[in-house]
Structure formats: structure tokens, C-alpha cells
C-alpha positions in Angstrom: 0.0 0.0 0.0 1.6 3.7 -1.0 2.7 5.5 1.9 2.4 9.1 -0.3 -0.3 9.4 -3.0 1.4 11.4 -5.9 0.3 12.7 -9.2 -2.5 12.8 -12.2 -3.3 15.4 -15.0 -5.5 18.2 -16.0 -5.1 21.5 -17.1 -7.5 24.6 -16.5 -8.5 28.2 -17.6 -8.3 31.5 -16.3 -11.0 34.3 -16.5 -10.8 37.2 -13.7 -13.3 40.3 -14.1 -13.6 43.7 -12.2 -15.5 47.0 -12.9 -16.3 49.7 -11.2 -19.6 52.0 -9.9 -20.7 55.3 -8.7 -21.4 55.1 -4.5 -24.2 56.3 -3.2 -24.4 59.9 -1.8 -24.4 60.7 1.7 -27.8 62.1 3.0 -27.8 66.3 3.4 -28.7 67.9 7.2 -31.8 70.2 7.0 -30.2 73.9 7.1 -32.1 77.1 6.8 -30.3 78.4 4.2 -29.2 77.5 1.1 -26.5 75.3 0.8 -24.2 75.1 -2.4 -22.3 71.5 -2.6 -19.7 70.3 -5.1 -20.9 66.9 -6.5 -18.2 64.2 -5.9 -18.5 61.2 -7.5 -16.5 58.2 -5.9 -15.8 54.8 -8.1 -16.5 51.6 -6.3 -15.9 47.9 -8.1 -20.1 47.0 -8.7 -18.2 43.7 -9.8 -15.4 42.0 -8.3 -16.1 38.5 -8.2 -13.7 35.6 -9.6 -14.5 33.3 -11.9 -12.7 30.0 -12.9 -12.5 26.5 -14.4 -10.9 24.3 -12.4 -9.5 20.8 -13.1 -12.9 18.7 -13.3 -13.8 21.7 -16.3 -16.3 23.1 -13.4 -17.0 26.8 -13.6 -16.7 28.1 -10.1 -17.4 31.7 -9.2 -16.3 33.6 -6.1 -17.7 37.0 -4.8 -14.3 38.7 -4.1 -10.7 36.9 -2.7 -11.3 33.9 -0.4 -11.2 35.0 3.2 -12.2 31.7 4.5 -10.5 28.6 3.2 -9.9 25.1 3.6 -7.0 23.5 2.0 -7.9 19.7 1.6 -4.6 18.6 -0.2 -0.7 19.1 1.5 0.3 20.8 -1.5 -2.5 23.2 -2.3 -1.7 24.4 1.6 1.6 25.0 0.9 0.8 26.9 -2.4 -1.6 29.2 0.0 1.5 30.6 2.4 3.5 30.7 -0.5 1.3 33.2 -2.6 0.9 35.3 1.4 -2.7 33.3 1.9 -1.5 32.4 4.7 -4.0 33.9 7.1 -6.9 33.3 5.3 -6.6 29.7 6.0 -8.7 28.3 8.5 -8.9 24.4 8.4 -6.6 22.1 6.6 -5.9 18.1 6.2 -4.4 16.3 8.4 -1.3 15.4 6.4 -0.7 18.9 5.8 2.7 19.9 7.6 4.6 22.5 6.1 5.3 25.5 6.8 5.0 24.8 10.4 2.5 27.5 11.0 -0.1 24.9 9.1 0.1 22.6 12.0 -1.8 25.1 14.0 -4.7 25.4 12.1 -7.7 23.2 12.8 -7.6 19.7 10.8 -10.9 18.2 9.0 -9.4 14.5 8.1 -7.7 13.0 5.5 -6.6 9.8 4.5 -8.9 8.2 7.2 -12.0 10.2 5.7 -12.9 13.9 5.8 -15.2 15.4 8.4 -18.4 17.1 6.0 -19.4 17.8 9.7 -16.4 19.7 10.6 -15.9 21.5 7.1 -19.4 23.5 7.5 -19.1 24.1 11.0 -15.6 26.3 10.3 -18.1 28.3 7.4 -15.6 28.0 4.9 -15.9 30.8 1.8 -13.5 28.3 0.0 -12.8 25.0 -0.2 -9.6 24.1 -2.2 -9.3 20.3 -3.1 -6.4 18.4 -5.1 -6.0 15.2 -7.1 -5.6 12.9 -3.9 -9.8 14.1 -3.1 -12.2 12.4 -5.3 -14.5 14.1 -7.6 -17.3 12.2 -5.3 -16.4 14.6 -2.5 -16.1 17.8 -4.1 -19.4 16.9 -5.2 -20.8 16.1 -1.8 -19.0 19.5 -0.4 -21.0 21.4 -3.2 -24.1 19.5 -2.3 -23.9 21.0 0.9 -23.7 24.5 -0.2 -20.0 25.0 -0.1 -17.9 26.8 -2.8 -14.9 24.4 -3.8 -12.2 24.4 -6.4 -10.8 21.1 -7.8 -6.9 22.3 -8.5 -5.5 19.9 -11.0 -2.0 18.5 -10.8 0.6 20.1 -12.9 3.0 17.4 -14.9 5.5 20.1 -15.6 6.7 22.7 -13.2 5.3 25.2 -16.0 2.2 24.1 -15.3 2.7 24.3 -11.2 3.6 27.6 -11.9 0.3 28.6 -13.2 -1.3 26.5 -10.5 0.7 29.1 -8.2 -0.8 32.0 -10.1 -4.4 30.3 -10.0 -4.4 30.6 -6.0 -3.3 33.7 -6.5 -6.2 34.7 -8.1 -8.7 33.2 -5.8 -7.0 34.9 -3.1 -6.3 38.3 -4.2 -2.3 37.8 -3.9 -1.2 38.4 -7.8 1.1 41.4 -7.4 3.1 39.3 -4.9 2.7 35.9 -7.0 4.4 37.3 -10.1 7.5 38.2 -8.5 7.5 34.8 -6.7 7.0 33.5 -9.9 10.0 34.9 -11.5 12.2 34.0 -9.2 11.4 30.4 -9.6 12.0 30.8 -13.0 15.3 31.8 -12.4 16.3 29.0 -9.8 15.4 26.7 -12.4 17.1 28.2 -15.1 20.5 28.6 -13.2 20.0 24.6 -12.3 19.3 24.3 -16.5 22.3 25.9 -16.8 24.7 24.1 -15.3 23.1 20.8 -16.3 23.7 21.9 -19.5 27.2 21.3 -19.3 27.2 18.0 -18.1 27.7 15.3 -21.1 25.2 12.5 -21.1 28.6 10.2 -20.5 28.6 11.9 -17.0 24.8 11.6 -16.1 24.7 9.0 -13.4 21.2 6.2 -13.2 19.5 7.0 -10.1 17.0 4.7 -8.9 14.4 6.6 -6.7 12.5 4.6 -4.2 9.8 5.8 -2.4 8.1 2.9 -0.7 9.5 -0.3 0.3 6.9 -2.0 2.1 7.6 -5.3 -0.3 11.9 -5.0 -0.1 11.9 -6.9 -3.4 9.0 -4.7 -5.2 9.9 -1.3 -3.9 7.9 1.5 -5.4 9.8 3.8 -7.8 8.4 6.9 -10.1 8.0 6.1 -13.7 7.7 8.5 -16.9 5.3 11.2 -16.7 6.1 11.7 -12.9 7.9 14.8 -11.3 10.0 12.2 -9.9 10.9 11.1 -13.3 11.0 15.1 -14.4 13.3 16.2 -11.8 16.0 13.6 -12.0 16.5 14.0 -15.4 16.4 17.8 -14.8 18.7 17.6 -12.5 20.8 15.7 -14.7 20.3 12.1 -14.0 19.0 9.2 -15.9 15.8 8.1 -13.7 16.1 3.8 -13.7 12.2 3.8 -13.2 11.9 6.2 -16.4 12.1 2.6 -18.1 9.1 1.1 -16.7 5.3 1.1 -17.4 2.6 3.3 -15.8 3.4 6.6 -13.2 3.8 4.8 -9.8 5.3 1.0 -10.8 7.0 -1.9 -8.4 10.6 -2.1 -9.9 11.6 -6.3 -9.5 15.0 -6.7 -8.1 16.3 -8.6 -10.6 15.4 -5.8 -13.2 17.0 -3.4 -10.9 20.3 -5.5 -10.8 20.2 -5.5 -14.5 20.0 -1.6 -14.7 22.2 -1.1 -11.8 22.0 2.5 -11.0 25.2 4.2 -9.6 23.0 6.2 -7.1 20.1 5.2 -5.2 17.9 7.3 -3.4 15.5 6.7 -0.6 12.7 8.6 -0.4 11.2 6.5 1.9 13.9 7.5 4.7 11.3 9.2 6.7 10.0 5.8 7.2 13.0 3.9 8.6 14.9 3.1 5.0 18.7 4.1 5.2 21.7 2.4 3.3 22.2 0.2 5.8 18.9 -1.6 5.6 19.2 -1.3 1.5 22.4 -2.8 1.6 21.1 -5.8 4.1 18.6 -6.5 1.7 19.2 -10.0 -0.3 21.1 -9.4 -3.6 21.2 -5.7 -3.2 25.0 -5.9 -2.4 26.1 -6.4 -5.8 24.9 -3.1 -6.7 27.1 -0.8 -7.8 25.2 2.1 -5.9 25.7 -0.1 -2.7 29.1 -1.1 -3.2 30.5 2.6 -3.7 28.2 4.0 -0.9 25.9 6.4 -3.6 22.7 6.0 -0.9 21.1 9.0 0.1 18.5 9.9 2.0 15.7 12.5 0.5 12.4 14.5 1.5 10.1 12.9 -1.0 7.9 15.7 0.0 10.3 17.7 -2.6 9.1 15.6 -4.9 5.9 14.5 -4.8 4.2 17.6 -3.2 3.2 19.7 -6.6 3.7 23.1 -5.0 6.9 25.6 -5.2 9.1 23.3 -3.0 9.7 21.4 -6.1 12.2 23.8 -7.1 13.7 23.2 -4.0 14.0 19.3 -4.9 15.4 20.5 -8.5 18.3 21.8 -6.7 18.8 19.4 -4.0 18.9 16.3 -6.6 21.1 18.4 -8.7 23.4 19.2 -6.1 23.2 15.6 -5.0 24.2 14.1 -8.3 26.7 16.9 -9.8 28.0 17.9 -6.7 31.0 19.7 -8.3 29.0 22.1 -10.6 27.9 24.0 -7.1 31.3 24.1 -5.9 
């Protein structure tokens, strides 16, 4: 059974609207006299309500910026500190830990089941749901009166960018976003860059595990995965890449075959370290075990789709080309 639930695919559409209107005047005291009064005319938005599609091709309109939100997916709450929505967060999942300041908001379930109970008590203005929450819930939150947007996962960091700039939108933090944006932009470029020097003779196979639950079968990522994206980013040659489907079992005898010169556990957080890889039968003759290349990551670099995946880019480059940051 997975540990982490990772990715799917859908893109989306933007459409924001504003416009403005005349207030209304003030009322005039009762004087004896007459009274001569420049007219001032004020401009007030008549219209400032958000509209978008999300990732289930639902239109879903808001009044103004979310004030209220629950964030039902890790990633989506890390997207909403990122983009400075913060404080308008008022409930999240219970596998949502990062920043730290998320661990002090109010949880509504998760992986054991969400509380429906719990969501409308907290009178949510938003409810913002990811690819691990089922289109049957989002459903059954809307049946209950509640606004929610379905945010799609992004296969490309591209596409995570605009899912950055989507948040934004719903929360009335663009002017900020956009500079966050660009700077991403540039951390990956640099990283681009340097990779860019590094001949294909010198990019190392790196098999990524992120759940060995079965020692012989442990879980790697597979094409159309960040997983897969970021290793080869980063300058690698991801063993899993040669495998069927997103999420796949890789055998250990097809794994001694490829016999990556780095492995990486992304599964450390649940007890994996080179020493119980290298205990593992027929692992030793591994050329990853044999010259020590195991290292321990923070899968949440990886499989999260939110801005921290730029800080994965550089860690797995740094990781694997160690020299080019010297």
C-alpha cells in the first residue's frame, strides 16, 4: 500500500473580471439656508467576483478573494503561504505539515475520511481540493452549499507555476505571485544551466524509491512523474523512467540488471537508510551499494506539486553533480 499518493493530469483556464460603480451619496442635514455643494462622485468595483475553471472543467465563481479557506490537499496548503494566503486559512488536512505555522490550524481528516461535519461548522468561503480528493467529495462539499475548487496536478513545473498563479487569483495575492514566480523561474534556469554542461557520458542512473513496504518490489516513479521530471532535470537518468505506468513496483532482478550508480531513498522518513538497502538480499552487488551512492531525501520535494519542487530540483542536482555547485 503507498505510503504518499502522488500525481494525475488536468489542465485549467483563467478568467478574472472587475469593474467599477458610482457610491451612493451621503444624505444632506436640514439647514435654513441654502447650501451650495460640489458633487463628488467616488468609483466603487459594482463587480469583483472571480471566476474560474478548475481541473474537473467546473466553472466556479467567487464574490471577491477567499477569506475563508480550507485547503484539503498538502500541496495546495503550501501553495496558499507561498502566494501570502497564509492567514486566510482556516482548516486544513491532516497530512498537511509545512510551513510549520499549518500545524496550527484546525484539521478536518484525511486519508482516514474527511469530516463534512467539521468543514461547514468552520463556514468555509473556499474549499480548495487536489487530485488525492475524489471528484465524489467535491461533489458532496457542493451538495452542501460549499464553494470548492478542484486544482488539478501540474506534470510540468510550467504548469505548477500557473497553479501558483491560479491561487493567487482566488485569493487576491497576484502582485506578490508574479515576483514569486520569476524568481522560480530563475532557480530553475540557473540549475538548466549548469546541467547543461554536463555530457550525457557523465549523467549518473539513479534509482528513486519511495516505498518499500515489499523489499523486493519497492515502489519507484516512472515517466510522466515529477519524480521522473526532476532527475532528469537535475541531470540524472531516472532507472524507473524505463518502466510502465506513473507509480510502478521495480523487481530486483530488473533493478540488478539496470544497476544504477546512485540510489535514493525517499522512503527514509520511514526507517529506510543504506544500511537496511544494503542488508537486503542481492542488493550488495549493486554498484550504488558497493561505492556507498545512498542517500537519504524528503520525498515531499518531490511529490508535493507546489513551489518546493524547485527546492527538490536543486537538491537532486546538487546531489548528483555535486561539483558544478562548488
Amino acid at each position: 500500500m503507498f505510503r504518499k499518493i502522488s500525481f494525475g493530469l488536468l489542465v485549467f483556464s483563467l478568467l478574472l473580471a472587475a469593474c467599477g460603480a458610482a457610491a451612493t451619496p451621503e444624505s444632506v442635514p436640514v439647514v435654513t439656508e441654502p447650501v451650495v455643494t460640489e458633487e463628488i462622485v467616488t468609483e466603487f468595483p459594482i463587480d469583483s467576483s472571480i471566476t474560474l475553471t478548475d481541473g474537473l472543467g467546473r466553472e466556479v465563481r467567487l464574490p471577491g478573494p477567499a477569506q475563508r479557506i480550507i485547503s484539503l490537499a498538502p500541496s495546495n496548503t503550501e501553495i496558499l503561504f507561498y502566494v501570502g494566503a497564509g492567514t486566510q486559512l482556516i482548516g486544513r488536512d491532516e497530512v498537511s505539515d509545512y510551513p510549520p505555522e499549518a500545524l496550527d490550524l484546525p484539521t478536518v481528516g484525511g486519508w482516514s475520511g474527511f469530516s463534512t461535519e467539521t468543514i461547514v461548522a468552520l463556514e468555509p468561503d473556499l474549499v480548495l481540493a487536489g487530485e488525492i480528493n475524489s471528484p465524489e467529495l467535491v461533489a458532496a462539499l457542493e451538495g452542501l452549499g460549499l464553494t470548492v475548487y478542484f486544482l488539478a496536478n501540474p506534470i510540468t513545473l510550467e504548469e505548477m507555476y500557473t497553479n501558483l498563479e491560479i491561487i493567487a487569483a482566488l485569493t487576491g495575492h497576484e502582485a506578490e505571485t508574479a515576483s514569486l514566480v520569476e524568481s522560480l523561474h530563475r532557480r530553475v534556469a540557473a540549475v538548466d544551466d549548469l546541467v547543461a554542461t554536463v555530457p550525457e557520458s557523465d549523467r549518473p542512473t539513479v534509482f528513486y524509491e519511495f516505498d518499500a513496504s515489499d523489499p523486493a518490489l519497492p515502489y519507484t516513479y516512472g515517466p510522466g512523474t515529477f519524480g521522473d521530471l526532476l532527475i532528469r532535470r537535475a541531470g540524472g537518468s531516472n532507472a524507473g523512467g524505463q518502466l510502465d505506468g506513473l507509480w510502478v513496483q521495480m523487481p530486483a532482478e530488473t533493478l540488478l540488471v539496470i544497476d544504477p550508480q546512485i540510489i535514493i531513498l525517499g522512503d527514509a522518513a520511514w526507517g529506510e537508510s543504506p544500511g537496511t538497502v544494503a542488508a537486503r538480499p542481492g542488493w550488495d552487488a549493486l554498484s550504488a551499494v558497493q561505492t556507498g551512492m545512498i542517500f537519504p531525501f524528503d520525498d515531499n520535494l518531490v511529490s508535493r506539486p507546489g513551489p518546493r519542487l524547485v527546492d527538490g530540483l536543486e537538491a537532486l542536482a546538487r546531489l548528483l553533480h555535486p561539483d558544478l555547485f562548488e
